[in-house]
C-alpha positions in Angstrom: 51.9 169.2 -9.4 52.8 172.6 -7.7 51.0 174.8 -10.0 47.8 172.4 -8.9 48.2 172.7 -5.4 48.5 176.5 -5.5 45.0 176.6 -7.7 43.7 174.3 -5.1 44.8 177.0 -2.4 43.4 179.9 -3.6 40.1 178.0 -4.8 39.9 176.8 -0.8 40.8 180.5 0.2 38.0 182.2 -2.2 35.3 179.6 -1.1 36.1 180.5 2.9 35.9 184.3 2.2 32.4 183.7 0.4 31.1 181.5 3.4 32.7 183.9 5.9 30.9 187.0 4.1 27.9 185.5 4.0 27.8 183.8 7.5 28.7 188.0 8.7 25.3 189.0 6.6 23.6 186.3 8.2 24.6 187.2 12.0 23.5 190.6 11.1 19.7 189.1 10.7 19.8 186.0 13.0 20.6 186.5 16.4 23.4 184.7 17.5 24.6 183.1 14.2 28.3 182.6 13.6 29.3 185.7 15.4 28.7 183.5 19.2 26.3 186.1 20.5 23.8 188.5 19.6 24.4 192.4 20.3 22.5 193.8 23.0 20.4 195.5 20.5 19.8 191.8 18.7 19.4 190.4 22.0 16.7 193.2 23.2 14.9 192.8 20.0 14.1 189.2 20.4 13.6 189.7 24.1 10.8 192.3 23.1 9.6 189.5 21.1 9.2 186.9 23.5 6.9 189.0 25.2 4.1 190.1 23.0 3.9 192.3 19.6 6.6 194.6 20.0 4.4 197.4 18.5 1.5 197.0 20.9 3.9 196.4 24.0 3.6 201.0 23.8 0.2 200.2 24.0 -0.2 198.5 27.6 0.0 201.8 30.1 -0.6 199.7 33.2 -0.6 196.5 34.6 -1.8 195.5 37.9 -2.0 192.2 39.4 -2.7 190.2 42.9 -2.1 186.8 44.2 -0.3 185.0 46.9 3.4 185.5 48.5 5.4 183.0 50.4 8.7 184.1 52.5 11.5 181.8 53.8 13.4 183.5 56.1 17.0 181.4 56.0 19.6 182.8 58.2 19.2 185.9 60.6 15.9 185.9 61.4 14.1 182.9 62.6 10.6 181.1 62.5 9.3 182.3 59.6 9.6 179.3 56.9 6.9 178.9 54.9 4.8 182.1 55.4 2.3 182.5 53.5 0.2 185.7 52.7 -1.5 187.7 49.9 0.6 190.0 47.2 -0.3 192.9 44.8 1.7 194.6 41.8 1.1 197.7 40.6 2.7 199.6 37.5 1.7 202.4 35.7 4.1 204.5 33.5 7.1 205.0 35.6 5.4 204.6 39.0 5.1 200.7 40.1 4.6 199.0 43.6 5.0 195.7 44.9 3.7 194.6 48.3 3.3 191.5 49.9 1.3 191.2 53.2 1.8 188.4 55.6 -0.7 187.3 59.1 2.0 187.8 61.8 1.1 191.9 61.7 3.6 192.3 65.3 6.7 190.6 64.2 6.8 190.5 60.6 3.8 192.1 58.4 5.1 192.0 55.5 7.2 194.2 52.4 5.8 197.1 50.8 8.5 198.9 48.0 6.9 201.5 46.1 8.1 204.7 43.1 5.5 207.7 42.6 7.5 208.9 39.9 9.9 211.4 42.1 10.8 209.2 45.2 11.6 206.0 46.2 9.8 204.9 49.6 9.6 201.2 51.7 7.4 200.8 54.3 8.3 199.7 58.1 8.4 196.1 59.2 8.3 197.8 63.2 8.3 201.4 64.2 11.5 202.7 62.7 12.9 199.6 62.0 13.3 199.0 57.6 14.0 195.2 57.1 17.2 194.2 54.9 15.7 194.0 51.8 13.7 196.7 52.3 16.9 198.7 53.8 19.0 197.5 50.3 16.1 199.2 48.0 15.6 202.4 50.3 19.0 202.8 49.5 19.8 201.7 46.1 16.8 202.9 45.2 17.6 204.0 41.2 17.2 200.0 40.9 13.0 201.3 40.9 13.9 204.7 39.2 15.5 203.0 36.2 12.9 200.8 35.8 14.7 197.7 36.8 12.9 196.0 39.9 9.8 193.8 38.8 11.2 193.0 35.4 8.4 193.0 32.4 6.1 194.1 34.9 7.1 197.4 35.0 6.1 199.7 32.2 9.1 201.7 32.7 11.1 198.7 31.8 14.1 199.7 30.7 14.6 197.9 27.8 11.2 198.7 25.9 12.8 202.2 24.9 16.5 201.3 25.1 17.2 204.1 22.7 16.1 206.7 25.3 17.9 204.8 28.3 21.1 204.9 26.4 22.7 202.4 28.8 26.0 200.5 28.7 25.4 197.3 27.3 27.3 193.9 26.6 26.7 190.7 25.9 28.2 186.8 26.6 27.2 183.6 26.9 27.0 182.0 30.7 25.9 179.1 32.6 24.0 179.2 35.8 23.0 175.8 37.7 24.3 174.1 34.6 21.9 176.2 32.2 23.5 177.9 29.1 22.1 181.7 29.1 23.3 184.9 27.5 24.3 187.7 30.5 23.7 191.5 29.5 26.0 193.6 31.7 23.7 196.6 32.1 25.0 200.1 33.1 22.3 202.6 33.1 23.3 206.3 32.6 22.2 207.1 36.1 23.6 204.4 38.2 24.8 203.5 41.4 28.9 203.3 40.9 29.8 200.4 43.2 26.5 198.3 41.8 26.6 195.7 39.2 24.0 194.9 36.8 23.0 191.8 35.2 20.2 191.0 33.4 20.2 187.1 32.2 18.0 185.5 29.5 17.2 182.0 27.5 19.3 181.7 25.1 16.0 179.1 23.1 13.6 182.2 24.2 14.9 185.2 25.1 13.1 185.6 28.0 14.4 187.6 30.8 14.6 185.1 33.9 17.0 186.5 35.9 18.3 189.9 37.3 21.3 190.0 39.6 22.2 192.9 41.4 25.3 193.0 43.4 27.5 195.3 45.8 30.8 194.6 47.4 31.4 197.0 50.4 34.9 197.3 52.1 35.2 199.0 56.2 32.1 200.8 54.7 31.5 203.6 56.9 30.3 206.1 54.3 27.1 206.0 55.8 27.9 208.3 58.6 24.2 207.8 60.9 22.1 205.5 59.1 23.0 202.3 59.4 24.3 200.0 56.3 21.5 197.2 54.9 20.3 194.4 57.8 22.1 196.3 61.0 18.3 197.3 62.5 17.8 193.4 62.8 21.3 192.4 64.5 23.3 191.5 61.6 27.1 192.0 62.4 29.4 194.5 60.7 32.5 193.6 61.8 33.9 191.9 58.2 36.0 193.7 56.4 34.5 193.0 53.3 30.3 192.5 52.7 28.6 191.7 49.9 24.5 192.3 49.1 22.9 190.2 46.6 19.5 190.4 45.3 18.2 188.3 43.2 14.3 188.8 40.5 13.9 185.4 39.3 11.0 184.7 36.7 9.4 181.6 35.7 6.5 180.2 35.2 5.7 181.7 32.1 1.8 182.2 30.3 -0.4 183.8 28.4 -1.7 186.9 29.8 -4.0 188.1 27.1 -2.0 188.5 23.8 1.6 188.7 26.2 3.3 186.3 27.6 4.6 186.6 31.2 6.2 185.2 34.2 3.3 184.2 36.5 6.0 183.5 39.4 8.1 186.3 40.9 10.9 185.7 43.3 13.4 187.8 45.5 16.2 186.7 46.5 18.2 188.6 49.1 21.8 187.9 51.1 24.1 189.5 53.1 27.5 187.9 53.5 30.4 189.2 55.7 33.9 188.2 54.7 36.9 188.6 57.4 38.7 187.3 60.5 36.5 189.0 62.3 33.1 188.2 60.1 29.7 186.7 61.7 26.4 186.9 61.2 24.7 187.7 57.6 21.2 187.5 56.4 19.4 185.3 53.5 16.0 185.2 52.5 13.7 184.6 49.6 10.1 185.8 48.8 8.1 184.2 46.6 4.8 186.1 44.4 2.3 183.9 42.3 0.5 186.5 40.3 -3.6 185.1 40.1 -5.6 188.0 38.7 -4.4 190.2 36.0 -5.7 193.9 34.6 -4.1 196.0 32.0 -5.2 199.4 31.3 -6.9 200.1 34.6 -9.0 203.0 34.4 -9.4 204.2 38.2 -5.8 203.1 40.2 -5.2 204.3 43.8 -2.0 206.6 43.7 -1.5 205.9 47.2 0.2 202.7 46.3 2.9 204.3 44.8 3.9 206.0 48.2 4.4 204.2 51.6 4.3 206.9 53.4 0.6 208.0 52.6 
């Protein structure tokens, strides 16, 4: 009876190092499969996927496209709910712009953020005056210089050549608003050290719905003259600790030629103090419904990559 049981052991010991050998070959192939979570490179792969022919994604050298924009301005500015306007989108190899344009041209006309390739520029909102969101990519502006900001839009998106990026990378498994979705903690090479990066996508899909960019600040007064992101619009500074949010959300998703993308495009942007002493803050969110679509375009004013021109 004891020599049995020990047969019976081993056999039960052999037949679990099979299936665990073969489950490891499998994970290797399928995304996801027995090892919990892909590998950033597993994950990328599919991600590339979900968007068009990988091999053709090279291909596309621009993409432009124009429709409307809505901004809800939540806390620290007031009576603008609801605005509506007109938006554009412009990429083309590492350069890309996004500018929305609302009716109220005194008091708020709108966002303009823009990368020629060598500098990072954000246009006005009043003479001399940036607003926060505006002020939060003037100043973390490798966000547009990595490639980051606008998602798939951009053809400088990172994660199209990640061998070339040659980023920090890691992968779990998350929840947000209940939703299961894997989280890549992204670190580019060239980075901003008190940023974090995270880039979050279906886990059914692998689309790319969500980037989260986030700084904690503590009695910040690194900036010497210029003034931290939201002051020029009366935000207080006198927490001890702040934090800045922003927020790409994609959705909406369709077939744009032989891709499919997100045909709605929202920013999320907050300010929170934290303190005995904290008031004040900032939340807003901007909304872009992309209408009209061109890849390849022959003939595209360079001017848009540039505020200041």
């Amino acid at each position: 009876m004891g020599e049995t049981k020990i047969l019976w052991e081993e056999s039960v010991k052999r037949k679990t190092g099979f299936l665990a050998i073969i489950c490891c070959i499998l994970a290797v192939q399928i995304p996801g499969l027995c090892a919990g979570n892909p590998s950033p490179d597993q994950l990328i792969a599919e991600h590339l996927k979900s968007i068009g022919n990988p091999d053709a994604l090279p291909q596309i050298k621009s993409i432009v496209f124009t429709g409307n924009a809505t901004v809800n301005f939540l806390l620290g500015m007031t009576g603008y709910q609801n605005q509506r306007g007109v938006s554009m989108l412009i990429s083309e190899g590492p350069k890309m712009g996004i500018r929305m344009s609302f009716p109220d041209k005194n008091n708020y006309p709108g966002e303009h953020f823009a990368y020629d390739g060598k500098d990072v520029t954000v246009a006005n909102f009043a003479i001399g005056r940036k607003s926060p969101i505006a002020e939060f990519i003037h100043r973390y502006n490798k966000i547009m210089k990595n490639g980051l900001l606008g998602g798939v839009f951009s053809n400088a998106w990172p994660l199209l050549d990640i061998k070339s990026n040659k980023a920090n990378m890691k992968v779990r498994k998350t929840k947000m608003d209940g939703t299961e979705l894997y989280e890549l903690e992204y670190r580019p090479r060239d980075y901003h050290g008190d940023m974090k990066i995270s880039l979050y996508f279906d886990t059914e899909t692998y689309r790319h719905i969500y980037t989260e960019y986030k700084v904690q600040t503590r009695d910040d007064v690194s900036m010497g003259l210029n003034p931290r992101p939201g002051t020029d619009m009366g935000i207080s500074l006198t927490a001890s600790e702040t934090y800045y949010t922003l927020i790409e959300k994609f959705d909406n998703f369709g077939k744009v030629g032989d891709l499919t993308l997100p045909h709605s495009y929202m920013l999320n942007y907050s300010i929170t103090h934290l303190g005995s002493m904290a008031m004040g803050g900032f939340a807003a969110n901007w909304t872009i419904e992309a209408r009209e679509w061109g890849f390849n375009t022959p003939e595209i004013n360079q001017n848009f990559f540039n505020t200041e021109k």
